[in-house]
DRENPASE-631871 format. One record per residue: chain; x, y, z of N, C-alpha, C in turn; residue number from 1. Coordinates in pm, whole numbers. Last residue first. Layout:
<pts>
PT,A,X,Y,Z,X,Y,Z,X,Y,Z,NUM
...
</pts>
This chain:
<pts>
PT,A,1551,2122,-1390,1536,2220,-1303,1508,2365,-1366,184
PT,A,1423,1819,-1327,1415,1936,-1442,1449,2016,-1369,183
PT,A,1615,1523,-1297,1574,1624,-1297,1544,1758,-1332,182
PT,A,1778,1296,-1309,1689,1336,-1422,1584,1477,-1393,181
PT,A,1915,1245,-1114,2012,1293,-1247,1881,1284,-1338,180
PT,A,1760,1119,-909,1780,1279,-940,1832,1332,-994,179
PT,A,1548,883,-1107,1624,960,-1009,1661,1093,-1021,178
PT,A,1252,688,-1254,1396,793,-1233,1433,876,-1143,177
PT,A,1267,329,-1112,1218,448,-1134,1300,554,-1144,176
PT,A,1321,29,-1290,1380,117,-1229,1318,272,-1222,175
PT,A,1181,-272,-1260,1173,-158,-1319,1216,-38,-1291,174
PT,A,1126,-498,-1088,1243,-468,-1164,1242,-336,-1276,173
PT,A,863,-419,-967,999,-409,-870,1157,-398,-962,172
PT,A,685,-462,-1151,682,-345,-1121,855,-330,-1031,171
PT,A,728,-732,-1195,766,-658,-1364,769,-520,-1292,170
PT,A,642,-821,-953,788,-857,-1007,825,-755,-1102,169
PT,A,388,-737,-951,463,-665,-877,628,-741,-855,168
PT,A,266,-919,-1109,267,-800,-1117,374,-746,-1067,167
PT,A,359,-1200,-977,401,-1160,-1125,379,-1017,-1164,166
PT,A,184,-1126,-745,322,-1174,-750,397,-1135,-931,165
PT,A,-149,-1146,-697,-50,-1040,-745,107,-1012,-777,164
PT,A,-128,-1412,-610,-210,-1370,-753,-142,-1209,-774,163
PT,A,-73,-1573,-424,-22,-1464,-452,-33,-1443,-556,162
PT,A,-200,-1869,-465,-238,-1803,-368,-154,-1615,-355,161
PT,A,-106,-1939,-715,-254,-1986,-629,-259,-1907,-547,160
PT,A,199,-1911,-756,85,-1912,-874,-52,-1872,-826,159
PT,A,272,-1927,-524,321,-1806,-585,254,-1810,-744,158
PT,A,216,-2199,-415,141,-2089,-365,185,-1936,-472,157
PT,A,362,-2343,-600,221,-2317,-594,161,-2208,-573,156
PT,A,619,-2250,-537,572,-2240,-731,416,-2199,-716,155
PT,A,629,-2393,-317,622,-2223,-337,597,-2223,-438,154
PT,A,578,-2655,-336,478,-2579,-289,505,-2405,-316,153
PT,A,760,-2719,-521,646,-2737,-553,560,-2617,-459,152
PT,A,968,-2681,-291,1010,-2634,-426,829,-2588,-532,151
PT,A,917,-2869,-115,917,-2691,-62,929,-2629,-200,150
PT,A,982,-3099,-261,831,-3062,-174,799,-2950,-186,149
PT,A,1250,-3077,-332,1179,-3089,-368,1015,-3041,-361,148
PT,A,1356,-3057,-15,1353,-2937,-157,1278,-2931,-242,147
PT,A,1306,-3310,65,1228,-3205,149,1246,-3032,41,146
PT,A,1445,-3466,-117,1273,-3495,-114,1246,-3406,-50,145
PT,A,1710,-3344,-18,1682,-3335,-147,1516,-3392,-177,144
PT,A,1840,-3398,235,1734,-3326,212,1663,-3283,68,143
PT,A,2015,-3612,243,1881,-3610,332,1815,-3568,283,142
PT,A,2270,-3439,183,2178,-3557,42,2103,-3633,115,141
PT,A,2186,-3116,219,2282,-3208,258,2199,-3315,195,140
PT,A,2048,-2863,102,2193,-2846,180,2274,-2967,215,139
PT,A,1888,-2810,-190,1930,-2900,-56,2056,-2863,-28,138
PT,A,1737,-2549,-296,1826,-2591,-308,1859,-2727,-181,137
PT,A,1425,-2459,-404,1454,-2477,-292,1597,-2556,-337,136
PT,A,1245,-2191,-623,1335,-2314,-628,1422,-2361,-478,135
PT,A,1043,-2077,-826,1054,-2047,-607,1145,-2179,-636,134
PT,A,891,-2072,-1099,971,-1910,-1034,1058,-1975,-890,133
PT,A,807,-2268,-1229,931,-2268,-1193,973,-2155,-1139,132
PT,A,630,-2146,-1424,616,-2302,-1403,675,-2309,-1227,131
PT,A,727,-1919,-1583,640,-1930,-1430,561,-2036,-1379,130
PT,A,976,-1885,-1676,930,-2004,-1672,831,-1962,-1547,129
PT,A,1079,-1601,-1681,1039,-1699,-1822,958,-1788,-1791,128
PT,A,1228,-1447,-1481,1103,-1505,-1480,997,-1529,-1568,127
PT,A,1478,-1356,-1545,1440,-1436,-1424,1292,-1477,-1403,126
PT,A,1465,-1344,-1852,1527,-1445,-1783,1495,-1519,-1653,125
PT,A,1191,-1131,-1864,1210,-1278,-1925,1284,-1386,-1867,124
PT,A,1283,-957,-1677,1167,-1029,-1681,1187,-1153,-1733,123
PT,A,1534,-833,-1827,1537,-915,-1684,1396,-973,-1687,122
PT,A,1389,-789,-2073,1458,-909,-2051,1484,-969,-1948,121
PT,A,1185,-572,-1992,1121,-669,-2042,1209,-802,-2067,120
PT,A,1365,-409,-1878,1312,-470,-1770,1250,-593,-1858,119
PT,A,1542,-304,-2125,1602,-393,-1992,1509,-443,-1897,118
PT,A,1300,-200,-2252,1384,-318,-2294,1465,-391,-2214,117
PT,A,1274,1,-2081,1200,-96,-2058,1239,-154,-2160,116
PT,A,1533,173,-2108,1483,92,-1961,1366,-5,-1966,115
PT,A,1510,220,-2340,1624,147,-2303,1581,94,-2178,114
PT,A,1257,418,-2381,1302,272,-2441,1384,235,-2393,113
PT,A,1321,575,-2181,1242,504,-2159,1243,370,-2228,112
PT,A,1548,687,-2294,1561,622,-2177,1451,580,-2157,111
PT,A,1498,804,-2540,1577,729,-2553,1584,644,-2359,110
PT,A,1242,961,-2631,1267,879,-2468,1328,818,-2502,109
PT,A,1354,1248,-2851,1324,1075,-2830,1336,1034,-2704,108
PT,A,1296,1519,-2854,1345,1458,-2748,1278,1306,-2866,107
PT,A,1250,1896,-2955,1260,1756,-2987,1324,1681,-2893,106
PT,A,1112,2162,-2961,1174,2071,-2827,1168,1941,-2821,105
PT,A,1241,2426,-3160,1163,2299,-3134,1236,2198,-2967,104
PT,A,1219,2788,-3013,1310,2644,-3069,1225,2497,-3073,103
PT,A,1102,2931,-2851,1038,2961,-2988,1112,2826,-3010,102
PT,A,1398,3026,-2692,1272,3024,-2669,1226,3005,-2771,101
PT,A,1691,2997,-2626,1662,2912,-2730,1484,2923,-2769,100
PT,A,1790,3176,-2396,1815,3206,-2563,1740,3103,-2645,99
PT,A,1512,3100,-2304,1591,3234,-2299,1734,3146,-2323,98
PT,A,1344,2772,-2301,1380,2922,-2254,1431,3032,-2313,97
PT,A,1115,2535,-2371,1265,2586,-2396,1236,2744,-2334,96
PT,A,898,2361,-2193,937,2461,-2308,1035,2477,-2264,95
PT,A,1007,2017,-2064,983,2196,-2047,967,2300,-2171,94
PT,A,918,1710,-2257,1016,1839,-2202,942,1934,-2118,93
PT,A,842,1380,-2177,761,1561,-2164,843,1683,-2135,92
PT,A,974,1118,-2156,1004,1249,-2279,869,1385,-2305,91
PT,A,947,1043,-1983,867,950,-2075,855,1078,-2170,90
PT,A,1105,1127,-1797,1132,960,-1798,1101,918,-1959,89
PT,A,1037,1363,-1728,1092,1350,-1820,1154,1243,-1875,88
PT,A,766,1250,-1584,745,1367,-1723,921,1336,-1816,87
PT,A,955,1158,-1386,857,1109,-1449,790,1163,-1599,86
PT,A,1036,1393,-1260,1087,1293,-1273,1026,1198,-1344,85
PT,A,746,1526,-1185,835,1600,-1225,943,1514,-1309,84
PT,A,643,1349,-976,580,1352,-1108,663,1426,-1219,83
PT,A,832,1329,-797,844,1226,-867,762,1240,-1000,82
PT,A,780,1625,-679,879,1586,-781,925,1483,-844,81
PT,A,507,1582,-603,505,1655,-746,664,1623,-771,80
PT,A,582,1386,-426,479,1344,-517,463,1446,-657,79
PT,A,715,1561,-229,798,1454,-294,691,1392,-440,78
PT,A,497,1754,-171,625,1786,-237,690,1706,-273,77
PT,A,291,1615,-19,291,1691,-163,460,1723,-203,76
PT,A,327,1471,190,421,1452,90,344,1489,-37,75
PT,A,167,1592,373,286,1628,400,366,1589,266,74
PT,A,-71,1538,301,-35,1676,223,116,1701,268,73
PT,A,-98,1326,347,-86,1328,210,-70,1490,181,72
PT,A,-50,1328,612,23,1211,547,59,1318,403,71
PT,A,-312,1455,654,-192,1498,708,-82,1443,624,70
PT,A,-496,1261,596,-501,1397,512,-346,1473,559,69
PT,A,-455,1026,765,-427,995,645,-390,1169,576,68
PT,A,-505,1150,1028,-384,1126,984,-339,1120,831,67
PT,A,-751,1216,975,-721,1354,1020,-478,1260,968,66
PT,A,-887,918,947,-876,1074,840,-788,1187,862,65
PT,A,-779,841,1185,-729,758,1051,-788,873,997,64
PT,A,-939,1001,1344,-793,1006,1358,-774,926,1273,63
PT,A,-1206,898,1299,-1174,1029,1269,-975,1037,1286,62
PT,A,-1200,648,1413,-1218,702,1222,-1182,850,1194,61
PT,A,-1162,712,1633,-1052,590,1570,-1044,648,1419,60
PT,A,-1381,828,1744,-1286,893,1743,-1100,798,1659,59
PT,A,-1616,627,1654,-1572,729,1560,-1437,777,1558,58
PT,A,-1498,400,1825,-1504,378,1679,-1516,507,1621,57
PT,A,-1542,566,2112,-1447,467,1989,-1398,433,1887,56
PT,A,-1844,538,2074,-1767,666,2080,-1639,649,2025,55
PT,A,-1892,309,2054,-1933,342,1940,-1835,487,1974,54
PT,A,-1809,182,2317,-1755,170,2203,-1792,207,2039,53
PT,A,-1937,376,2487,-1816,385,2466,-1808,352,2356,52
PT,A,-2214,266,2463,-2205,371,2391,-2010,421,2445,51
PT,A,-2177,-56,2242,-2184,24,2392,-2176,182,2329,50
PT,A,-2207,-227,2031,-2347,-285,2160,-2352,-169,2244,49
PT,A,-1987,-151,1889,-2152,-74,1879,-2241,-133,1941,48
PT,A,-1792,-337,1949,-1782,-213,2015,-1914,-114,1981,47
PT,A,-1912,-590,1814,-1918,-549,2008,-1878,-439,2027,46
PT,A,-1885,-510,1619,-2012,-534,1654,-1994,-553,1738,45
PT,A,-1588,-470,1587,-1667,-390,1561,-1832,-401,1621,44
PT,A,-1390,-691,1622,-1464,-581,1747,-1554,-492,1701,43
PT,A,-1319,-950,1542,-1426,-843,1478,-1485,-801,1582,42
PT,A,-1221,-1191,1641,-1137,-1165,1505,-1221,-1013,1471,41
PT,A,-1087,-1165,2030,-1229,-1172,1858,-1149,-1124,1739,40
PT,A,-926,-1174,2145,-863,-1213,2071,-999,-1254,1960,39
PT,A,-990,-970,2385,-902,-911,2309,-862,-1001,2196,38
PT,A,-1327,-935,2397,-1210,-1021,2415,-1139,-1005,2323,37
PT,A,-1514,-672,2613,-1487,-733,2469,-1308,-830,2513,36
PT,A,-1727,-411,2717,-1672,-553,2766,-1635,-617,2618,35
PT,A,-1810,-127,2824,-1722,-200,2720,-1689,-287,2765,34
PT,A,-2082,5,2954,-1975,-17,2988,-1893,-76,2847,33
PT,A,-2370,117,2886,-2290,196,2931,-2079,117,2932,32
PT,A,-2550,-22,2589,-2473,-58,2746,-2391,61,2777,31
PT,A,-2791,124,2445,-2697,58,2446,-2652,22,2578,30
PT,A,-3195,34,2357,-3086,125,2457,-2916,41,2422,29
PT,A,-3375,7,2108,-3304,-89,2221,-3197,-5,2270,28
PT,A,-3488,102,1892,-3519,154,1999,-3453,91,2149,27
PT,A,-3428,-124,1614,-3556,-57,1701,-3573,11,1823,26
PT,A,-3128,-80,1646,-3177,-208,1649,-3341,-176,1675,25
PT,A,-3018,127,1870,-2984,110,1782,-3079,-5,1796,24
PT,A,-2962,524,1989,-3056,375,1992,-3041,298,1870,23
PT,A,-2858,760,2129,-2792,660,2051,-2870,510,2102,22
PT,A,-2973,948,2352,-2982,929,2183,-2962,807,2081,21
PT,A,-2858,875,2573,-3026,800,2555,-3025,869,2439,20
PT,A,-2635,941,2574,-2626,849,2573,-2722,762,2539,19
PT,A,-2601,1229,2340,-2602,1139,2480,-2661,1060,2490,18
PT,A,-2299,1326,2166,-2442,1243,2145,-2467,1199,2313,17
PT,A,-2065,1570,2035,-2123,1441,2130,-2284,1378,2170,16
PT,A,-1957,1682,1782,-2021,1690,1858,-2031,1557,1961,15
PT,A,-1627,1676,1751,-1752,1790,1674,-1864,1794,1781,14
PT,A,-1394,1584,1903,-1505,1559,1849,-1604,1647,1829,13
PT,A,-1045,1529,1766,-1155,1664,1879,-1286,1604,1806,12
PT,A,-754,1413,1903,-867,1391,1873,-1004,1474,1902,11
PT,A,-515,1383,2102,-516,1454,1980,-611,1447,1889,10
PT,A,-581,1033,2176,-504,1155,2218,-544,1226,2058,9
PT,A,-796,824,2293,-721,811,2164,-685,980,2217,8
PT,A,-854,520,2477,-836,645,2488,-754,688,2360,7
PT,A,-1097,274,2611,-1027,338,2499,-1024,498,2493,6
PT,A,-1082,96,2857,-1126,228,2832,-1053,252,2710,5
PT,A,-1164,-240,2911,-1089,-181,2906,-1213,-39,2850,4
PT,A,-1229,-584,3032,-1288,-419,3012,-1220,-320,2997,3
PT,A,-1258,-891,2873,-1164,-769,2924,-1231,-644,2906,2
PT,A,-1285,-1212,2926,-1341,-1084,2886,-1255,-973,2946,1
</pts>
């Protein structure tokens, strides 16, 4: 068992609760101290036996919000220019301007078609046979039953147990647009 103090920096708590507030379970008082083993698979229900570790647990939740919202407003600006990049991936011009204003703003996604005709073949070739995606090569003529084996089992697990794998193949070979596509 280990007693430790959890300390989280840069963290402001609204309010604080004392200690004979926080009753949980019909009216059953908590523990003042924190006792927990650093290798439970689920601190959560031992860190709400105490009133540390419920203190804990908010100031944890509150710094995963206060980070996450930080995160996401820091990359507003890369997120509108991938959306930016993107519009013109899939042929959303700009109105036209000064001299051409009023002009039609015809476009074919000649690059969208071309890029996903290239991903829908790389797809195909390297991964036609999803019998067969994980192939183990032998290095010396010992090891050709141990390739074998390893051969089966990744096919497996990359069928059975990585159920998202074939998604995120068709997503990885797909090229997103860059900064020669930019609107300016």
């Amino acid at each position: 068992m280990a007693e430790e103090e959890i300390v989280f920096e840069d963290v402001e708590k609204e309010e604080d609760l004392a200690e004979d507030e926080i009753l949980v379970d019909d009216e059953v008082a908590l523990e003042d101290s924190l006792k927990y083993d650093d290798d439970e698979p689920n601190l959560v229900p031992i860190f709400m036996e105490s009133v540390k570790g419920i203190d804990a647990i908010d100031e944890l939740s509150e710094r995963v919000y206060k980070d996450f919202n930080n995160a996401w407003e820091a990359s507003e600006e890369w997120r509108e220019d991938k959306a930016q990049e993107w519009k013109m991936f899939s042929g959303k011009l700009p109105p036209k301007g000064w001299p051409f204003k009023g002009c039609a703003n015809v476009h074919v996604p000649i690059v969208l078609e071309n890029i996903t005709r290239l991903q829908f073949r790389t797809m195909a070739e390297l991964f036609g046979d999803w019998t067969n995606v994980f192939g183990v090569v032998p290095v010396g003529p010992d090891d050709q039953q141990d390739a074998e084996i390893l051969s089966k089992h990744g096919n497996w697990q990359i069928r059975e147990q990585i159920v998202d794998f074939q998604r995120q193949m068709a997503r990885a070979t797909l090229p997103a647009p860059r900064a020669q596509m930019k609107i300016s």
